[in-house]
MARLUMPA-567239 format. One record per residue (C-alpha): x, y, z. Coordinates in steps of 0.2 Angstrom, whole numbers, plus 5000, padded with zeros to 4 digits. Example, Ala and Ser with C-alpha at 12.3 -4.5 7.8 and 13.67 -1.06 7.14 Angstrom:
// MARLUMPA-567239
<kedo <5062, 4978, 5039>>
<kedo <5068, 4995, 5036>>
END
This chain:
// MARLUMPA-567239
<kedo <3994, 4768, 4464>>
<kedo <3999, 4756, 4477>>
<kedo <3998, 4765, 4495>>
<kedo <3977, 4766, 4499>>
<kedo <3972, 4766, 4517>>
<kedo <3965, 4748, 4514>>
<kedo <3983, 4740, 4508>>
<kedo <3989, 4728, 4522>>
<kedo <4002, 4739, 4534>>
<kedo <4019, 4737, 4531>>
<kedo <4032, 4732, 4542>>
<kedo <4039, 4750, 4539>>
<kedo <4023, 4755, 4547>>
<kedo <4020, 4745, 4563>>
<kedo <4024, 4754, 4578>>
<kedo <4038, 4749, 4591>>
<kedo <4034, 4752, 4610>>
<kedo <4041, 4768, 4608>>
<kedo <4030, 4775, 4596>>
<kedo <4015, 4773, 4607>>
<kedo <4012, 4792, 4611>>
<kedo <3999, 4803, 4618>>
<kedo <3986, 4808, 4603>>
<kedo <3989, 4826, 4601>>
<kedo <4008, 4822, 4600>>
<kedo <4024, 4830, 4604>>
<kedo <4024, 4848, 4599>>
<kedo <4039, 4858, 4594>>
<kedo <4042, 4875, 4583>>
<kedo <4049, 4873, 4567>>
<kedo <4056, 4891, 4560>>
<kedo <4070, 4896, 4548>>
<kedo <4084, 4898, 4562>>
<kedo <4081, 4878, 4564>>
<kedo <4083, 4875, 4546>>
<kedo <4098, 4883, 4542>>
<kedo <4106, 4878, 4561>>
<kedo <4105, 4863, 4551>>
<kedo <4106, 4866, 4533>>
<kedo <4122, 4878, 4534>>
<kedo <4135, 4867, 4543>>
<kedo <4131, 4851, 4531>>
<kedo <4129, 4861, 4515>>
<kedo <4148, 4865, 4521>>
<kedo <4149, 4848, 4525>>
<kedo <4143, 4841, 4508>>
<kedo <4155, 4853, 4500>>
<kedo <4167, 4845, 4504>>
<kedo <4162, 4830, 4494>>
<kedo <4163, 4837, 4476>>
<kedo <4177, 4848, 4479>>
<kedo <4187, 4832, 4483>>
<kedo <4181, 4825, 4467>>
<kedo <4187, 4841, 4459>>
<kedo <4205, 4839, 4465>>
<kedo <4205, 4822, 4462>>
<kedo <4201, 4825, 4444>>
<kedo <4214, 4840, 4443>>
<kedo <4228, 4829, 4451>>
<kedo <4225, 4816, 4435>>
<kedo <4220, 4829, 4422>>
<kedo <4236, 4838, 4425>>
<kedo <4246, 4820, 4421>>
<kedo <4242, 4825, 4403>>
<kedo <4235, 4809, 4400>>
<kedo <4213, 4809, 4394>>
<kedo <4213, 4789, 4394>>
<kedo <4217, 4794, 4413>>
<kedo <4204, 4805, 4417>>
<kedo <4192, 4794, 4407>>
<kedo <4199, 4781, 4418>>
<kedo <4195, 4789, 4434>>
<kedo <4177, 4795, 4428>>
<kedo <4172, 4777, 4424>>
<kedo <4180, 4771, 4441>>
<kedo <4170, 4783, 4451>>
<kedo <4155, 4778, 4441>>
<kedo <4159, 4761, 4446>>
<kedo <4162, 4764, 4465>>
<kedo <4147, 4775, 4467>>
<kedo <4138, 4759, 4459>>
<kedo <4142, 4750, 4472>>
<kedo <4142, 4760, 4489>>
<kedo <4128, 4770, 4483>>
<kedo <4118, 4754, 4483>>
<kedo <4123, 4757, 4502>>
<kedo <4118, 4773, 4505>>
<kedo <4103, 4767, 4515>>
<kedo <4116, 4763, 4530>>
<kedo <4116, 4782, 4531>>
<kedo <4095, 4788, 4526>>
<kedo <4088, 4775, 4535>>
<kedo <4098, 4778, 4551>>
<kedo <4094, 4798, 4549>>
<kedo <4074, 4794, 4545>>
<kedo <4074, 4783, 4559>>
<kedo <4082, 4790, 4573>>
<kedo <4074, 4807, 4570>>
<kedo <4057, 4798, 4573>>
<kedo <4066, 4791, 4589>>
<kedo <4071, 4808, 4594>>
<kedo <4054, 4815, 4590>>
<kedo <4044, 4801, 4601>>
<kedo <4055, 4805, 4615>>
<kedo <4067, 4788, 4615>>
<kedo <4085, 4791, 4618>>
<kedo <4087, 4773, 4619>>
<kedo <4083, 4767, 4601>>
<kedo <4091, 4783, 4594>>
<kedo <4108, 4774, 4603>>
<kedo <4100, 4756, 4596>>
<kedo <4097, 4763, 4577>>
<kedo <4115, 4770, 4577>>
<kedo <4123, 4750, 4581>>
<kedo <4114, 4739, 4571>>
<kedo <4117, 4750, 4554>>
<kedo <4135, 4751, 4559>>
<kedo <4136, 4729, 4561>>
<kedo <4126, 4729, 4543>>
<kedo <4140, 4740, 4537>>
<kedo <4155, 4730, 4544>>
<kedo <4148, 4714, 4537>>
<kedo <4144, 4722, 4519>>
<kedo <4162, 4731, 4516>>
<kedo <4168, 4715, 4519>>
<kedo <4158, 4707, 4506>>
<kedo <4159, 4722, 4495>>
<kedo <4179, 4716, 4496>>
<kedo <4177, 4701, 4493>>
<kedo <4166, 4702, 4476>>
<kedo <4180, 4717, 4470>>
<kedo <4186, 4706, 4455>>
<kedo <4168, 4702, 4448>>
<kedo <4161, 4720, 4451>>
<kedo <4175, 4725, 4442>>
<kedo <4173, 4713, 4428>>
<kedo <4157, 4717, 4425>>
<kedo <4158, 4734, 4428>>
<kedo <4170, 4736, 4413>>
<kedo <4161, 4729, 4402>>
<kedo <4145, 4736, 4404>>
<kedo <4154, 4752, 4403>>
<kedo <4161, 4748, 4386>>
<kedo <4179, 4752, 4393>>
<kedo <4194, 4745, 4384>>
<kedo <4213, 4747, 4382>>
<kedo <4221, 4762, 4394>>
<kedo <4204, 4767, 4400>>
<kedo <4199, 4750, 4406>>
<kedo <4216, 4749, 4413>>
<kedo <4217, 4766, 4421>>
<kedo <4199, 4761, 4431>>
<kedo <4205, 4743, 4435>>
<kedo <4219, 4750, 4446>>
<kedo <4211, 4765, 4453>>
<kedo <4195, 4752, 4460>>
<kedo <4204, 4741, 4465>>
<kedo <4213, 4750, 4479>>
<kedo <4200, 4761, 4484>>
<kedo <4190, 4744, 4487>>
<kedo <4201, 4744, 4504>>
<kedo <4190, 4759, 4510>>
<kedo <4174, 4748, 4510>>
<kedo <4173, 4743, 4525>>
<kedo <4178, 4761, 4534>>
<kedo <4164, 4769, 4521>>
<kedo <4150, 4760, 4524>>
<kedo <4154, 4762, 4542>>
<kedo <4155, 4782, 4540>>
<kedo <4137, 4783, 4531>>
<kedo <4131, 4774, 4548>>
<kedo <4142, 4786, 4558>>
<kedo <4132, 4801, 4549>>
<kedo <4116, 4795, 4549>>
<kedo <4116, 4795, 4566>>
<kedo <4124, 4813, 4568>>
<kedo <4108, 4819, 4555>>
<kedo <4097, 4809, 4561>>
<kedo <4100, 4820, 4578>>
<kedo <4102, 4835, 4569>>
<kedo <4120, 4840, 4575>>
<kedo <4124, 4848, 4559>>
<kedo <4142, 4854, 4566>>
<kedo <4148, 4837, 4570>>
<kedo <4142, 4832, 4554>>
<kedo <4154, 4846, 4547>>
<kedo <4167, 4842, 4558>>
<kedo <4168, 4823, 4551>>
<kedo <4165, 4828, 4533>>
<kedo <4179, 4841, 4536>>
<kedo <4192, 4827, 4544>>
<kedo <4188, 4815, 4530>>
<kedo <4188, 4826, 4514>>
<kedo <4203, 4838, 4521>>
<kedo <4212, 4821, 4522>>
<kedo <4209, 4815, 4506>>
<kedo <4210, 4831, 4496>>
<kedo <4227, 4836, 4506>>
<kedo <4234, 4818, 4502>>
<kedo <4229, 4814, 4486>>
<kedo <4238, 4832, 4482>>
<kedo <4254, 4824, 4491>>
<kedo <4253, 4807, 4484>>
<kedo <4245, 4809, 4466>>
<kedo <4258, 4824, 4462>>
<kedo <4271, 4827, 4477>>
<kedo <4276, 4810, 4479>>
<kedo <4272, 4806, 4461>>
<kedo <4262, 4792, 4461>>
<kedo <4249, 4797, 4450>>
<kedo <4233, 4789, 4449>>
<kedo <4235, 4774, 4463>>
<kedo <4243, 4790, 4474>>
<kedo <4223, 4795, 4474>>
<kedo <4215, 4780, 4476>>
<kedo <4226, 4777, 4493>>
<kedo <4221, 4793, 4498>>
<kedo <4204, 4790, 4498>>
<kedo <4208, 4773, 4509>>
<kedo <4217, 4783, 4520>>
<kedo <4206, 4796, 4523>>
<kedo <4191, 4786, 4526>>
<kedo <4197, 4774, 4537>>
<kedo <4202, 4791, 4550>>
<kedo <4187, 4798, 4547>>
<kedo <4179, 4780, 4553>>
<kedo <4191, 4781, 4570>>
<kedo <4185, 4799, 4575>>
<kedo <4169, 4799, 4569>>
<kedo <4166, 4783, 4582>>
<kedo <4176, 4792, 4594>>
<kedo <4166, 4808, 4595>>
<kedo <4147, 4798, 4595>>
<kedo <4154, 4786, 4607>>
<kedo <4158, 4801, 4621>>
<kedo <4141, 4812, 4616>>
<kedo <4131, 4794, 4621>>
<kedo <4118, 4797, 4635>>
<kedo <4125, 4783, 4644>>
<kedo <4109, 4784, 4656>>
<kedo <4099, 4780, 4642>>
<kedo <4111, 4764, 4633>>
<kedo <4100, 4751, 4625>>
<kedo <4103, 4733, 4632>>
<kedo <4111, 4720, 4617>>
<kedo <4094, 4710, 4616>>
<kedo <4085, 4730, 4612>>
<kedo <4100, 4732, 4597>>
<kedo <4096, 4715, 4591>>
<kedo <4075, 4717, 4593>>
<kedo <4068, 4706, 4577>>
<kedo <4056, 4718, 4575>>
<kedo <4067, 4732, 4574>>
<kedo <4079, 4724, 4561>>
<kedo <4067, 4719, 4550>>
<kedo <4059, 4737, 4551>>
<kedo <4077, 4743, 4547>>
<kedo <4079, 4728, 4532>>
<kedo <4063, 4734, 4525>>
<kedo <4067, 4752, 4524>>
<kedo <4084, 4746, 4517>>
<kedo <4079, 4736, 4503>>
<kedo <4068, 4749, 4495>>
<kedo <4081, 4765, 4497>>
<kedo <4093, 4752, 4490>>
<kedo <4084, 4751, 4476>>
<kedo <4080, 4767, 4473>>
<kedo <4100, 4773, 4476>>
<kedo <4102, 4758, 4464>>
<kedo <4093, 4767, 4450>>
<kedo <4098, 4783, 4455>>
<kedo <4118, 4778, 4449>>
<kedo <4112, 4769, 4437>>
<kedo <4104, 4781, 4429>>
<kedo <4123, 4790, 4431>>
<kedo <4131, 4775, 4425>>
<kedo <4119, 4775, 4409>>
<kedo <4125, 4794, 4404>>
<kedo <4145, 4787, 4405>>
<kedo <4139, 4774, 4396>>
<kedo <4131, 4785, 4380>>
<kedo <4146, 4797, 4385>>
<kedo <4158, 4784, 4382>>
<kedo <4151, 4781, 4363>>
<kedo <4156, 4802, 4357>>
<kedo <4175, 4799, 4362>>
<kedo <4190, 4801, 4373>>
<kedo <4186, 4821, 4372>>
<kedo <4167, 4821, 4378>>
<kedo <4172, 4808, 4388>>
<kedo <4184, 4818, 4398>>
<kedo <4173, 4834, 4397>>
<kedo <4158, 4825, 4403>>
<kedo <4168, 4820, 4418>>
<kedo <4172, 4838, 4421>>
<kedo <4155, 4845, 4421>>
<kedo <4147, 4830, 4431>>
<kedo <4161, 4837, 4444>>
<kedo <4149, 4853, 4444>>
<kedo <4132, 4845, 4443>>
<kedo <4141, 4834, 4460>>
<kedo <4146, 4853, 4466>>
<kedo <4125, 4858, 4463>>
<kedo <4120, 4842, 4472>>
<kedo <4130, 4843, 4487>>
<kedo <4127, 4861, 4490>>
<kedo <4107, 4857, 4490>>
<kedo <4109, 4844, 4500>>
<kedo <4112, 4853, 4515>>
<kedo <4093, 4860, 4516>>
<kedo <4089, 4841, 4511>>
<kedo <4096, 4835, 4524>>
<kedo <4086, 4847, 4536>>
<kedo <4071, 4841, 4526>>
<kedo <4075, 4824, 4534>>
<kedo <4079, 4829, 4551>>
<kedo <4065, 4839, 4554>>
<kedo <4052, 4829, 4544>>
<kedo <4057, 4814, 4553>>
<kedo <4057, 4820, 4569>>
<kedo <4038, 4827, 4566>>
<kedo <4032, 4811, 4560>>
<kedo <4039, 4802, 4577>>
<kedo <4031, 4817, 4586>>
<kedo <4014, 4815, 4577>>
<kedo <4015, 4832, 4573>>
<kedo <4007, 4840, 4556>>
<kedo <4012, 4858, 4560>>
<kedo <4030, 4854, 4559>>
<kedo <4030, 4843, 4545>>
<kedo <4021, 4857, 4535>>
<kedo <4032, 4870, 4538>>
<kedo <4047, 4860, 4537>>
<kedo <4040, 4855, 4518>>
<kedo <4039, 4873, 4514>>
<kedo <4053, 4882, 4522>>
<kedo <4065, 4869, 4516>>
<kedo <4060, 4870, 4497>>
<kedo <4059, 4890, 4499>>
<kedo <4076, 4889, 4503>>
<kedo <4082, 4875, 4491>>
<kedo <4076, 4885, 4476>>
<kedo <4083, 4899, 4484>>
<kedo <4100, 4893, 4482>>
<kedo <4097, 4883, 4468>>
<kedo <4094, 4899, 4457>>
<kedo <4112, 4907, 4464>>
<kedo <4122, 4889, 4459>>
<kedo <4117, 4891, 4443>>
<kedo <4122, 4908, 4441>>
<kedo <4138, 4905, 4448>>
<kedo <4142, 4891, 4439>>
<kedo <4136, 4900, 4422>>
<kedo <4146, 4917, 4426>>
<kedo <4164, 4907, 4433>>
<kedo <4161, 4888, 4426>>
<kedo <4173, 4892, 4410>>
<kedo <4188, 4896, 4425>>
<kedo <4183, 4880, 4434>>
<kedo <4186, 4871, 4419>>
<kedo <4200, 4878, 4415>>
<kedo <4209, 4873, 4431>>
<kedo <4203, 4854, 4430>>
<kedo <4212, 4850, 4415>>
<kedo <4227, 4859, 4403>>
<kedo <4221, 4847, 4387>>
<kedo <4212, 4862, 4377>>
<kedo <4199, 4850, 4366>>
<kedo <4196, 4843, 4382>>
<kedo <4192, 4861, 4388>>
<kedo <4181, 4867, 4372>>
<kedo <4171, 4854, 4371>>
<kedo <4166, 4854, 4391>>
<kedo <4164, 4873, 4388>>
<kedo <4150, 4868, 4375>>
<kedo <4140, 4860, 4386>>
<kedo <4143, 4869, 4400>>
<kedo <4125, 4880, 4401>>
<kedo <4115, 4861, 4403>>
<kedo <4128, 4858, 4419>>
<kedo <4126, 4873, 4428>>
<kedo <4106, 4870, 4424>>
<kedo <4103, 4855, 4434>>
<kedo <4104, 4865, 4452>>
<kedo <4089, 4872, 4447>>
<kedo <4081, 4857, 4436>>
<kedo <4085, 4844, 4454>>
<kedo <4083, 4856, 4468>>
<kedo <4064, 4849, 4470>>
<kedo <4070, 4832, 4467>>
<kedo <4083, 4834, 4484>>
<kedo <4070, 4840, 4496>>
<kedo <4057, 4827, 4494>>
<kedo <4070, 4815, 4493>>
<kedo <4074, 4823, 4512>>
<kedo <4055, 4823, 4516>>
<kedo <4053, 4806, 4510>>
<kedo <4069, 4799, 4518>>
<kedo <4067, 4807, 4534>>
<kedo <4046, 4800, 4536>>
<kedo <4054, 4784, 4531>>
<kedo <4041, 4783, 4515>>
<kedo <4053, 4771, 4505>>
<kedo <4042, 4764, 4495>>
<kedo <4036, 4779, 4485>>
<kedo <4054, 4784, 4484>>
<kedo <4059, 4765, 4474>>
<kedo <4046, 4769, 4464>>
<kedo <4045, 4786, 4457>>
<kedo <4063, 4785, 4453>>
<kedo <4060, 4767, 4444>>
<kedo <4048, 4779, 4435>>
<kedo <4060, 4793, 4432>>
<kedo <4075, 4782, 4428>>
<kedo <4064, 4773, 4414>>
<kedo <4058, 4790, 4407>>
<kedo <4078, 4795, 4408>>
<kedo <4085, 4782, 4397>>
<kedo <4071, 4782, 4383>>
<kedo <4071, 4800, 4383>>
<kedo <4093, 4799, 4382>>
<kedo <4089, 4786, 4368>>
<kedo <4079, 4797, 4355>>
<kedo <4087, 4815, 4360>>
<kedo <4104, 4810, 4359>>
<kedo <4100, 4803, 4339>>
<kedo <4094, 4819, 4338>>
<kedo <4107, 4831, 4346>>
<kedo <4121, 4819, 4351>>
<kedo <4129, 4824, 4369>>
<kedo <4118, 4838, 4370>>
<kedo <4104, 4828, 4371>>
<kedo <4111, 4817, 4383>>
<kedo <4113, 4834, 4396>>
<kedo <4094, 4839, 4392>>
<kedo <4088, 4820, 4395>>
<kedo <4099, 4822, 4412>>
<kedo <4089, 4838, 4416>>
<kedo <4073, 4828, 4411>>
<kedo <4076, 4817, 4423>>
<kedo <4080, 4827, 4437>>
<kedo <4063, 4837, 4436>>
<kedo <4053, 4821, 4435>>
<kedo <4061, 4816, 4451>>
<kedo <4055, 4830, 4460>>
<kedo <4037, 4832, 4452>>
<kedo <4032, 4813, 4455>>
<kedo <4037, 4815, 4473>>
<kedo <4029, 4829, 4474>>
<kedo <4013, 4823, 4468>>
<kedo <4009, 4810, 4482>>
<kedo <4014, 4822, 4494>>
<kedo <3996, 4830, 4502>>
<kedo <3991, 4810, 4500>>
<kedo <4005, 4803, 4511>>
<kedo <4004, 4817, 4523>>
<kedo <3986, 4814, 4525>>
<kedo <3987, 4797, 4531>>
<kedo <4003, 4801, 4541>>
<kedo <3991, 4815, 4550>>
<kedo <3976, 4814, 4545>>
<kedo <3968, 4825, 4534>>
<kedo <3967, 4844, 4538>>
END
């Protein structure tokens, strides 16, 4: 254990000027209308995400080709490896300016906001540039070959373009969470996604261009989304309140930042990886599982983004009470959160258990492809409820800016995962490799858990 009261501070836990407030704090009430104000609006939000990824894989699965589809899985893999690895541009700038918010400091909430968006400029640039060798190695971790490999090459390589607009959009909503304006969050979601699905529609099947057609889509979409996203922050700034250039460029600041970044990078890192990994085994029963693993993982994607709403408020509202100094708040954003996590989480696995057959149905017309999702079908719909724990501390974690104990519970968890894949999938092929998934997902949530009442104590004090 790693985070005693006696380990040197971290630069994570110094304090700017700003956080120098009164000792009893900045009260405020935490109930279940201030939850769901933001939990309902992004859960739409985040719904848009998967439901993207599930007309994307019905545009290519109605090509009648399954290198296609195994094409577009692995590619997707691929990306997520990448951008994923970036997903601290949007949870750090959430944890960090809710903490602004809740100390009071308009200011660095407006400063937060512009230094992750000139990091994510300078790295989709970079994540251009490196394309070719991503993609090199990518592949061949992957084990892809022939159409497959081919099929992936050409569907990355386009969508690559987007890098520089996406990054910039996960800086664009961390700012809008980290504020808790889950509306305008759901209005960008809504402009990017709509985009995307309506033109990968148009260009993969109208237009018949196929699998490039979706790939330009997504280049397309994120790059408007970038324009109005900027537009709409821009005219809600307090201009009274602007940060001067030598506050947005405060060392102190950015290396705060840097060191939050480097740790959730890691952790989103493993997170992939540990989804890259079950491609990987996935890729080694055939074409068919292939395929109808892509399928599924399209409703475990469906599961995620729909908890993610209340993980999201997780963030907000746990992050904002840790700049407030505030233990009340924290402690009943913890618990109304989770209540309402599981709470969904039991009715997405009922849904997807009662209608997931129809879904299938619609993704793709090959009918092995069909049965053989359809077999595994039970441990898809399961993972709501096996991961709903493992979203909200995720939220409570992000949002108190306790990156550390994030990197490395889900170092832990991804080890476990891939010894656990290992052994079960000798045993019960790709059914192992959905309990092992399952596995994994639980141990998320129960090591995070775990260190919790410790983490809070020294954040508050103890009761």
């Amino acid at each position: 254990m790693h985070h005693e009261l006696t380990e040197p501070r971290r630069l994570t836990d110094l304090p700017l000027k700003s956080d120098l407030l009164p000792p009893e704090g900045r009260p405020f009430e935490v109930n279940n209308r201030m939850v769901l104000a933001i939990a309902v609006p992004m859960t739409l939000a985040f719904l848009t995400t998967p439901v993207l990824g599930l007309v994307d894989t019905a545009v290519v699965g109605r090509l009648g080709d399954a290198a296609l589809l195994g094409g577009l899985a692995i590619a997707a893999i691929l990306f997520d490896l990448v951008f994923t690895t970036f997903n601290f541009l949007r949870t750090a700038t959430t944890g960090l300016v809710a903490q602004a918010m809740g100390r009071g400091d308009p200011a660095e909430q407006q400063a937060v906001f512009w230094r992750s968006l000139m990091i994510s400029v300078v790295a989709g640039g970079l994540v251009i540039a490196a394309t070719p060798l991503l993609l090199a190695a990518g592949l061949a971790f992957m084990g892809a070959r022939g159409e497959v490999a081919a099929a992936a090459s050409t569907y990355l390589m386009i969508r690559a373009l987007s890098a520089p607009a996406a990054l910039a959009n996960y800086a664009i909503l961390g700012y809008v969470l980290g504020r808790g304006m889950g509306g305008t969050g759901l209005l960008l979601q809504t402009v990017i996604n709509g985009t995307n699905i309506a033109l990968s529609i148009l260009l993969g099947l109208g237009l018949g261009f196929g699998l490039p057609g979706v790939a330009w889509a997504t280049v397309i979409a994120e790059i408007t989304g970038c324009a109005a996203g900027f537009l709409v922050i821009r005219r809600n700034f307090d201009r009274t309140h602007a940060p001067s250039w030598k506050q947005i460029i405060d060392r102190a600041a950015i290396l705060r930042l840097m060191s939050l970044n480097g740790d959730i990078m890691i952790r989103s890192f493993a997170l992939i990886a540990a989804f890259a990994w079950f491609t990987r085994l996935g890729t080694g029963f055939g074409e068919t599982t292939l395929a109808a693993n892509a399928i599924l993982m399209n409703i475990f994607m469906v599961a995620g983004y729909y908890l993610d709403g209340f993980a999201t408020a997780a963030e907000q509202l746990a992050g904002r009470a840790i700049g407030a100094r505030y233990r009340p708040a924290f402690d009943k954003a913890v618990r109304l959160t989770v209540f309402w996590g599981f709470a969904l989480a039991g009715f997405t696995t009922g849904f997807f258990l009662i209608f997931g057959d129809a879904m299938i149905g619609l993704m793709t017309t090959l009918e092995p492809v069909r049965l053989e999702a359809g077999t595994y079908l039970f441990w898809a719909a399961l993972t709501a409820v096996a991961g709903v724990l493992a979203f909200e501390m995720d939220g409570v974690f992000i949002g108190a800016t306790w990156s550390r104990d994030m990197r490395n519970m889900m170092l832990l968890s991804l080890a476990l995962f891939i010894l656990l894949s290992i052994g079960l999938t000798r045993i019960w092929g790709n059914q192992g490799l959905w309990i092992s998934l399952n596995i994994f997902l639980v141990a998320r949530g129960l090591t995070l858990l775990a260190i919790l009442p410790r983490r809070r104590d020294q954040a508050f004090g103890a009761a």
